[in-house]
PyMOL Python script that loads the backbone (N, CA, C, O; Angstrom):
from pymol import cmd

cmd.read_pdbstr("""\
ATOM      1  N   UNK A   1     101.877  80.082  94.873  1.00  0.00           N
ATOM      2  CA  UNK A   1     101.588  80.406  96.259  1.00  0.00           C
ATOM      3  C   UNK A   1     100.278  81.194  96.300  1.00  0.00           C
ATOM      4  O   UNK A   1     100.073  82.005  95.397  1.00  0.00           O
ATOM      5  N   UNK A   2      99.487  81.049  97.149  1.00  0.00           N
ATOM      6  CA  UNK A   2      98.317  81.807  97.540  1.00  0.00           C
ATOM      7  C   UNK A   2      98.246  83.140  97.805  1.00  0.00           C
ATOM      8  O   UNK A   2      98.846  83.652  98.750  1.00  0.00           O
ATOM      9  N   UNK A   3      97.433  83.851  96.901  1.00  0.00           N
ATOM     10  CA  UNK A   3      97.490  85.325  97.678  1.00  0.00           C
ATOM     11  C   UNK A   3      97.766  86.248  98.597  1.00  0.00           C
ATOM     12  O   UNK A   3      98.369  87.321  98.623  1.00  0.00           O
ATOM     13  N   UNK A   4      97.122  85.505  99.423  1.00  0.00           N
ATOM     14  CA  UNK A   4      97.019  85.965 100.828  1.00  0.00           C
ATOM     15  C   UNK A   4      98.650  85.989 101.462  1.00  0.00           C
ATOM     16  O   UNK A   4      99.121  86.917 102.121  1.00  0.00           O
ATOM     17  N   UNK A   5      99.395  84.665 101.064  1.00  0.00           N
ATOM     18  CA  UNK A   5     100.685  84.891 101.661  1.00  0.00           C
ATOM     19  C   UNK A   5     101.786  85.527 101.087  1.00  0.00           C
ATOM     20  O   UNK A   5     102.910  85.718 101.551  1.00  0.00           O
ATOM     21  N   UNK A   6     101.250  85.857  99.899  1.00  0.00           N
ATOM     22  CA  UNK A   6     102.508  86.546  98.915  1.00  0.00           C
ATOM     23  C   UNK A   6     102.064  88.197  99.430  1.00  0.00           C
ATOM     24  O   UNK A   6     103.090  88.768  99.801  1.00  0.00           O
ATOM     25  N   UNK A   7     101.017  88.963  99.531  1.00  0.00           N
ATOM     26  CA  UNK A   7     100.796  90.045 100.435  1.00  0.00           C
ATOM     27  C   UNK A   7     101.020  90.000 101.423  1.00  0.00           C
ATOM     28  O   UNK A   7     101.866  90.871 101.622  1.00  0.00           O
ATOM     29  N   UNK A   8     100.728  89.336 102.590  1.00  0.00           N
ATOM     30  CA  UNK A   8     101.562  89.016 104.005  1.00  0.00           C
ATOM     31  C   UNK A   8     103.605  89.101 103.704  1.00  0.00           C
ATOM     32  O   UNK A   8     104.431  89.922 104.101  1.00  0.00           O
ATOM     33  N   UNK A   9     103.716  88.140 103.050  1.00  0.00           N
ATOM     34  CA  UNK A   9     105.191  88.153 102.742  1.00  0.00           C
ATOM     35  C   UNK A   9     105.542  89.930 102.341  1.00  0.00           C
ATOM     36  O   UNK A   9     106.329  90.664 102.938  1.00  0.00           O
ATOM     37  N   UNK A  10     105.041  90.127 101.657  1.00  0.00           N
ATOM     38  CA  UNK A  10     104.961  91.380 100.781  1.00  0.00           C
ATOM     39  C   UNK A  10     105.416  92.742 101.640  1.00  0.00           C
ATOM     40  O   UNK A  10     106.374  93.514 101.598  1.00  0.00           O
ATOM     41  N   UNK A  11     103.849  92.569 102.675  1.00  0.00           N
ATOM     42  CA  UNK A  11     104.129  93.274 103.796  1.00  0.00           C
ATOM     43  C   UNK A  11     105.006  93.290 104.930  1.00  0.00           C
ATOM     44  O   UNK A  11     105.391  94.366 105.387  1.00  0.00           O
ATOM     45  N   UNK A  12     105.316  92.316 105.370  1.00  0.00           N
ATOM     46  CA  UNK A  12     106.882  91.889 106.096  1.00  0.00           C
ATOM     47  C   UNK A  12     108.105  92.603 105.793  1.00  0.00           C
ATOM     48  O   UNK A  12     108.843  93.219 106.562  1.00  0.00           O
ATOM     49  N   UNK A  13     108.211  92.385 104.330  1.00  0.00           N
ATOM     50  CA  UNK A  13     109.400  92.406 103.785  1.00  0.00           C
ATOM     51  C   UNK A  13     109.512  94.275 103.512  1.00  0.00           C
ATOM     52  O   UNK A  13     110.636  94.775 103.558  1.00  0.00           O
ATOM     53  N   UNK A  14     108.245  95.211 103.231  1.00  0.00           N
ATOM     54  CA  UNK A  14     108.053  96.777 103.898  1.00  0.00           C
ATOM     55  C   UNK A  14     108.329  97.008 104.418  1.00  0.00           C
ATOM     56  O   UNK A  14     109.153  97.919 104.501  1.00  0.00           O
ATOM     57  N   UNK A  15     107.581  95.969 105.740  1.00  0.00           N
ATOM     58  CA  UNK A  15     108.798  96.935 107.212  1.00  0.00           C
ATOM     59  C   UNK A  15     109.713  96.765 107.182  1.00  0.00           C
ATOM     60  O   UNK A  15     110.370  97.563 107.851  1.00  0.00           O
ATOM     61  N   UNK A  16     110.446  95.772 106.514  1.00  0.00           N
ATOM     62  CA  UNK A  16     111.641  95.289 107.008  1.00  0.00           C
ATOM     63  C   UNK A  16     112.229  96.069 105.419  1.00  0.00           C
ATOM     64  O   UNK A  16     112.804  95.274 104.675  1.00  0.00           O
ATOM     65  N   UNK A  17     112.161  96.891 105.128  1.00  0.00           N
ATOM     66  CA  UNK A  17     112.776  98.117 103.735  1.00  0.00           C
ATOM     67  C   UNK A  17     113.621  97.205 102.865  1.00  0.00           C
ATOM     68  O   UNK A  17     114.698  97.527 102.362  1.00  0.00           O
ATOM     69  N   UNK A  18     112.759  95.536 102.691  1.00  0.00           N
ATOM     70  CA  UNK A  18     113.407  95.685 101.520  1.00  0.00           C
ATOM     71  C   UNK A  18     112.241  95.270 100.395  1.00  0.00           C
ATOM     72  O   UNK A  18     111.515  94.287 100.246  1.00  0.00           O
ATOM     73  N   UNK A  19     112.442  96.552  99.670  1.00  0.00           N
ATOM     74  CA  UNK A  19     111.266  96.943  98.720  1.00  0.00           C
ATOM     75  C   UNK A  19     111.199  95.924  97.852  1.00  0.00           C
ATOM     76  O   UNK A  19     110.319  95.064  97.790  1.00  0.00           O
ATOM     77  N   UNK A  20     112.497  96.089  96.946  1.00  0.00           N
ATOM     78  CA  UNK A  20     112.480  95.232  95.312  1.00  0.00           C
ATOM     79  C   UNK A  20     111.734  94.564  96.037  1.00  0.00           C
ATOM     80  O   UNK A  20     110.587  95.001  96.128  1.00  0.00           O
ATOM     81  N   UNK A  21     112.153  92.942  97.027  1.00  0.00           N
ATOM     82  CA  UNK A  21     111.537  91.847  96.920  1.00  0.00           C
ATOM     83  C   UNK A  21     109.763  91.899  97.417  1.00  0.00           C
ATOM     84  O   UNK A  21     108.980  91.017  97.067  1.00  0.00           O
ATOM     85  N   UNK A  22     109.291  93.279  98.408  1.00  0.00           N
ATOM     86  CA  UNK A  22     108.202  92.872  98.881  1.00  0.00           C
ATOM     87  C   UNK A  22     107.603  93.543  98.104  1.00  0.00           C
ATOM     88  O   UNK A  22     106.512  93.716  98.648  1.00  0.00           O
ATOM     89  N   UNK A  23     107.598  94.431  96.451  1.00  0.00           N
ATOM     90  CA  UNK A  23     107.176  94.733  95.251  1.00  0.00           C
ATOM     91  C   UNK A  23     107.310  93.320  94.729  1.00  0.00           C
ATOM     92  O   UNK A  23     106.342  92.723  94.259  1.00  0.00           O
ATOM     93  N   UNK A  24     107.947  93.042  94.775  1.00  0.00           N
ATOM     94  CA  UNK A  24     107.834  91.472  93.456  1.00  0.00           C
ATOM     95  C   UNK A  24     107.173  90.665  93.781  1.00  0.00           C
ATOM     96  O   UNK A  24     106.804  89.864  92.922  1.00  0.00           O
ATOM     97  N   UNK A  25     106.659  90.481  95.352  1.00  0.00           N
ATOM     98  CA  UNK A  25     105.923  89.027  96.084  1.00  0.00           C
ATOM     99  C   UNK A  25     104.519  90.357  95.607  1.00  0.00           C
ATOM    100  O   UNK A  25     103.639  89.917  94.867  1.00  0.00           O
ATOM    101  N   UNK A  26     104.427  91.525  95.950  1.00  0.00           N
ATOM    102  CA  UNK A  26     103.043  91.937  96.007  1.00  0.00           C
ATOM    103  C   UNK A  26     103.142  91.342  94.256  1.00  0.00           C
ATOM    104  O   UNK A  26     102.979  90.123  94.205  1.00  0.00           O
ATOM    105  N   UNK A  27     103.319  91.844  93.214  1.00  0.00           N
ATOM    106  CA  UNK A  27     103.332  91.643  91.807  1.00  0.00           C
ATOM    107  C   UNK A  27     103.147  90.134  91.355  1.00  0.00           C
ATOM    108  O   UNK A  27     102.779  89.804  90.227  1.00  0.00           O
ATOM    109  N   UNK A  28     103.428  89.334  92.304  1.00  0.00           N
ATOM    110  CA  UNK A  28     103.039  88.048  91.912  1.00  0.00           C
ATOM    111  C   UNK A  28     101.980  87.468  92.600  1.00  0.00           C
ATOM    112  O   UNK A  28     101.544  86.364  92.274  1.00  0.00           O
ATOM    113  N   UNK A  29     101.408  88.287  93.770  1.00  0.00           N
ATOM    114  CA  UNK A  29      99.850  88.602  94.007  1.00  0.00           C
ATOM    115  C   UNK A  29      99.222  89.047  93.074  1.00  0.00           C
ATOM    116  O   UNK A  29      98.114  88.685  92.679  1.00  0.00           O
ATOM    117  N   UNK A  30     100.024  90.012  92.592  1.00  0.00           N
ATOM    118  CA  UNK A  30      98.678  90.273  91.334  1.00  0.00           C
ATOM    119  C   UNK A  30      98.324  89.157  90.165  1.00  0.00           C
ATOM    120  O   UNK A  30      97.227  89.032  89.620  1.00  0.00           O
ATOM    121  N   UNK A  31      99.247  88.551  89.968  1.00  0.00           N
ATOM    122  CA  UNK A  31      99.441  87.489  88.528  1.00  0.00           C
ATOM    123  C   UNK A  31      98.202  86.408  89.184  1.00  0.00           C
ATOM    124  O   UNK A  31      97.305  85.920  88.497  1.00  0.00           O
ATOM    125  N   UNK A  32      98.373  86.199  90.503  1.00  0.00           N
ATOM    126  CA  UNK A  32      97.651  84.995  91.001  1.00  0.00           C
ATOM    127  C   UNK A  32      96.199  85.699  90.979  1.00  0.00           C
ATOM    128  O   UNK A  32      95.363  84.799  91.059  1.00  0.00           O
ATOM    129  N   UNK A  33      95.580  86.965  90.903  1.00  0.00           N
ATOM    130  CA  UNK A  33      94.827  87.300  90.687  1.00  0.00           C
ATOM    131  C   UNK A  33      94.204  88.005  89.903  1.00  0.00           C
ATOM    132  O   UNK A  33      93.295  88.792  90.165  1.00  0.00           O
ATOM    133  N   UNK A  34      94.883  87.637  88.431  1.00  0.00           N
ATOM    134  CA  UNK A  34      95.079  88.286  87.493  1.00  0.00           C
ATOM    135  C   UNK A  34      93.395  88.331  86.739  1.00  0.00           C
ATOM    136  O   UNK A  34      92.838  89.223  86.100  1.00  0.00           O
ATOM    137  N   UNK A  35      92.944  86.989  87.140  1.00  0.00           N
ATOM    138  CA  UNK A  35      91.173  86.487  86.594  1.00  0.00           C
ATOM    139  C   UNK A  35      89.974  86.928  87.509  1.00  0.00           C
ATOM    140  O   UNK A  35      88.800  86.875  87.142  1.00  0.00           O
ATOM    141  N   UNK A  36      90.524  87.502  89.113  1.00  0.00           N
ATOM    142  CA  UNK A  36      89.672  87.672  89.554  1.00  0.00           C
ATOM    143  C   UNK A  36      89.330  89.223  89.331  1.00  0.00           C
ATOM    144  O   UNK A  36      90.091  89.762  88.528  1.00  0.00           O
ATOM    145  N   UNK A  37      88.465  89.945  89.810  1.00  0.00           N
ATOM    146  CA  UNK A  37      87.726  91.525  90.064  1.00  0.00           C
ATOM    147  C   UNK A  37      88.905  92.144  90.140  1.00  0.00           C
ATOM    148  O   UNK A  37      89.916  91.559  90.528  1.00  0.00           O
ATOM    149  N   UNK A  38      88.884  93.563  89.726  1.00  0.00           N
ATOM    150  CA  UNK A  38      90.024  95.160  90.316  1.00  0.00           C
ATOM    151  C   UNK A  38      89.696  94.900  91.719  1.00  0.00           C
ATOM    152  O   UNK A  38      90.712  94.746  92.397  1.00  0.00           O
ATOM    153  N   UNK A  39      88.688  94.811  92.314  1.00  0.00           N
ATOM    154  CA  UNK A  39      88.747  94.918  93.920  1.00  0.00           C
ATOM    155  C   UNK A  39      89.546  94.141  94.856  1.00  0.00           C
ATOM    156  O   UNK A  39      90.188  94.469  95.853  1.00  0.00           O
ATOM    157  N   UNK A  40      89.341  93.028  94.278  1.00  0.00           N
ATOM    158  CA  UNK A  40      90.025  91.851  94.379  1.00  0.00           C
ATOM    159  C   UNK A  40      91.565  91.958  94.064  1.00  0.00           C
ATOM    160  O   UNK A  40      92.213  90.924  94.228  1.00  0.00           O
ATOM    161  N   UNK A  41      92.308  93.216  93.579  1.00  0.00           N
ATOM    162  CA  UNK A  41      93.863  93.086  93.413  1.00  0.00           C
ATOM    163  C   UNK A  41      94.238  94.506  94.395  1.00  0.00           C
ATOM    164  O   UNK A  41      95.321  95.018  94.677  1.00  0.00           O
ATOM    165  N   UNK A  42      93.031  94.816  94.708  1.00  0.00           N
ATOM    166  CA  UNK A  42      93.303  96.579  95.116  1.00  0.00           C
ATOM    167  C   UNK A  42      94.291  96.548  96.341  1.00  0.00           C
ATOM    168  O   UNK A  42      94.798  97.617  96.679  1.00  0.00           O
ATOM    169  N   UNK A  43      94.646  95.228  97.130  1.00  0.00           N
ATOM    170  CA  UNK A  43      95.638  95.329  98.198  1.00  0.00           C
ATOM    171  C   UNK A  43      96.992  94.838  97.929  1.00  0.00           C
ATOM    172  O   UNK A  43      97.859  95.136  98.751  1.00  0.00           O
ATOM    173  N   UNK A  44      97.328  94.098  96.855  1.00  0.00           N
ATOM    174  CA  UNK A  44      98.674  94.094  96.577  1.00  0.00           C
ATOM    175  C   UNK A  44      98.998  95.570  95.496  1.00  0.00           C
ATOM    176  O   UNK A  44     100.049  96.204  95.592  1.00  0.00           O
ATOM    177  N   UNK A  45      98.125  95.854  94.714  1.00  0.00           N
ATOM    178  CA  UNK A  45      98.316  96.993  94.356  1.00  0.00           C
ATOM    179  C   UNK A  45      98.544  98.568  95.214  1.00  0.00           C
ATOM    180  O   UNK A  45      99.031  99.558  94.668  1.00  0.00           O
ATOM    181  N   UNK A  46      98.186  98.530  96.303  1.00  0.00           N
ATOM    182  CA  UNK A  46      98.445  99.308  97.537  1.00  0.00           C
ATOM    183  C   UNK A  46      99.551  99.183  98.170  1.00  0.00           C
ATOM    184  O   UNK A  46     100.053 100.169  98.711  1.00  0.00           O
ATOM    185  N   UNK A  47     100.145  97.941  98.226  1.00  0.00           N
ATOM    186  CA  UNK A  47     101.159  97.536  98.357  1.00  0.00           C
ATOM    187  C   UNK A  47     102.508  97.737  97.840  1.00  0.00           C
ATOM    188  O   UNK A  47     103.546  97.769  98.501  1.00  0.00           O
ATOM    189  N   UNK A  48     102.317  97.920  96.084  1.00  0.00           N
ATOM    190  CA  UNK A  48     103.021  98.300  94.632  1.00  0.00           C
ATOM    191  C   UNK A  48     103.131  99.598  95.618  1.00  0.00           C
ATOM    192  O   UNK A  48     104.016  99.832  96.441  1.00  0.00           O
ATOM    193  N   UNK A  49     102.276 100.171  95.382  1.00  0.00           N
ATOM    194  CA  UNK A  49     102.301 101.916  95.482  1.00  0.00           C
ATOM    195  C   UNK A  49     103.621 102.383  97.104  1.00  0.00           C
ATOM    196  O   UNK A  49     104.672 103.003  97.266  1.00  0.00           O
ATOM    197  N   UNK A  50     102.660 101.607  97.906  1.00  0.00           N
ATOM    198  CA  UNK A  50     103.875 101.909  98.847  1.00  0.00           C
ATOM    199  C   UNK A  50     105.165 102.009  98.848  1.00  0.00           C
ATOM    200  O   UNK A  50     105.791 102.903  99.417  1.00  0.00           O
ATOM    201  N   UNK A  51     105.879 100.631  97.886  1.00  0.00           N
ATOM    202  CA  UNK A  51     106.828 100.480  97.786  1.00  0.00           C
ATOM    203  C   UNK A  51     107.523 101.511  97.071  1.00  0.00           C
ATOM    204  O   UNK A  51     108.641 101.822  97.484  1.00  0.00           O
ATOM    205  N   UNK A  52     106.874 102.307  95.697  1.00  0.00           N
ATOM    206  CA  UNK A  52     107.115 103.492  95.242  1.00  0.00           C
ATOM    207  C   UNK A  52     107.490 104.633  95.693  1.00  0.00           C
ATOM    208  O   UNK A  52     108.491 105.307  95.447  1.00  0.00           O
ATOM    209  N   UNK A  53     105.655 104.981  97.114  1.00  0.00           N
ATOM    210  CA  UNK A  53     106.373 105.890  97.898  1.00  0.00           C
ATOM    211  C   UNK A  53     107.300 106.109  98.653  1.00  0.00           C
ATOM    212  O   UNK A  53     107.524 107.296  98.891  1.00  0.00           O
ATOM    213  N   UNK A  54     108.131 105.118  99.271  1.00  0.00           N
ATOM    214  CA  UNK A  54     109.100 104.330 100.103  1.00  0.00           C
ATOM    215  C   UNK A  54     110.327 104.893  99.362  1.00  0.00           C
ATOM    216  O   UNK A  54     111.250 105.462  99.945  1.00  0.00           O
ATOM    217  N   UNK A  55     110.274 104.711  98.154  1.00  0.00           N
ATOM    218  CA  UNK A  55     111.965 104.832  97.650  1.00  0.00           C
ATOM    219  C   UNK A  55     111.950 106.551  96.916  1.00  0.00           C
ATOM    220  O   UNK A  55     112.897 107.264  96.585  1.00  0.00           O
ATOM    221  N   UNK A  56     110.591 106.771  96.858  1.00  0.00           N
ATOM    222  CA  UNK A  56     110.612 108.340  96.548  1.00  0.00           C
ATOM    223  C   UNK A  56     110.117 108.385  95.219  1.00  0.00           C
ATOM    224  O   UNK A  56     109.910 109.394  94.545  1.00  0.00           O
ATOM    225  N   UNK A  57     110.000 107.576  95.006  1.00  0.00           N
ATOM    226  CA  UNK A  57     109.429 107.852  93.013  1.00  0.00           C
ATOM    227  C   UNK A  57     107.823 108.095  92.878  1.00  0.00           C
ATOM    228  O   UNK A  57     106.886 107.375  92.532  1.00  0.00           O
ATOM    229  N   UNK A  58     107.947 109.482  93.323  1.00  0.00           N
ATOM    230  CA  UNK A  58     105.815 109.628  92.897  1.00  0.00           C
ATOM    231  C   UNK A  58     105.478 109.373  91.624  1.00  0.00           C
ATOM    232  O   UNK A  58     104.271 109.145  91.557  1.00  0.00           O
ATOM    233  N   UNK A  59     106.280 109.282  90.076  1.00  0.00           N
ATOM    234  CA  UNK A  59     106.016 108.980  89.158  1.00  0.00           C
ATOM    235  C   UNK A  59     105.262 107.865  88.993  1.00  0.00           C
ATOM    236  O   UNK A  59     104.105 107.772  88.585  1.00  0.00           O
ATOM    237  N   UNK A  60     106.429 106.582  89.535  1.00  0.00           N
ATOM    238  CA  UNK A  60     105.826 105.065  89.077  1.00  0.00           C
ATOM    239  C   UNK A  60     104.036 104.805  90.268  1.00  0.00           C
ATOM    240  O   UNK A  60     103.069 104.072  90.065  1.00  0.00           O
ATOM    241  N   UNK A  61     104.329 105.786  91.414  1.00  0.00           N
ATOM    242  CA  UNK A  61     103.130 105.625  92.298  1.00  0.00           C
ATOM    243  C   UNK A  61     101.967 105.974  91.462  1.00  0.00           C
ATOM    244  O   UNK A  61     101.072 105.189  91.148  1.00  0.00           O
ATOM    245  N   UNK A  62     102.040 107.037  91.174  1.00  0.00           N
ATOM    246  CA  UNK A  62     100.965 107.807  90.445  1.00  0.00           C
ATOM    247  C   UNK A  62     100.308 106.962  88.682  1.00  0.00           C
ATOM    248  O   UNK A  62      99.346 107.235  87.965  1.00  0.00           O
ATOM    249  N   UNK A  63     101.271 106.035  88.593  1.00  0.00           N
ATOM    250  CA  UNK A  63     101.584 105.220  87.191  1.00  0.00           C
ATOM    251  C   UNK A  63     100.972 104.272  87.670  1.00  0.00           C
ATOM    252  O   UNK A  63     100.283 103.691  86.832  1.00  0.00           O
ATOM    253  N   UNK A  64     100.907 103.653  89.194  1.00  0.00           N
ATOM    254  CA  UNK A  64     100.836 102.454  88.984  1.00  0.00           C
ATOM    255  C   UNK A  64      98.994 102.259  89.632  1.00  0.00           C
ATOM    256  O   UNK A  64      98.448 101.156  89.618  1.00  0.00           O
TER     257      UNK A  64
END
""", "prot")
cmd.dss("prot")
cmd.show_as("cartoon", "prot")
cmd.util.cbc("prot")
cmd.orient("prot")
């Protein structure tokens, strides 16, 4: 699937609190952009992080 919709999905699935899956669609944004630039992953990775801050774990945020 294309980037763009696995972050869209990603983000949906935030508001709608359910993390695991809209961490795993952002995480398979990253795989699909695994060849391109850091800049280029910096919004599903923003995404990762949210989901972290969301459930309370500043560890894995700060990790990831």
């Amino acid at each position: 699937m294309h980037e763009f919709l696995l972050r869209i999905r990603s983000q949906l699935l935030w508001a709608w609190a359910r993390l695991d899956e809209a961490e795993a669609c952002a995480r398979q944004g990253m795989d699909v952009l695994s060849t391109y630039q850091p800049q280029q992953q910096l919004q599903c990775l923003a995404l990762m992080v949210q989901c972290s801050l969301a459930r309370g774990d500043l560890d894995n945020a700060a990790a990831t």
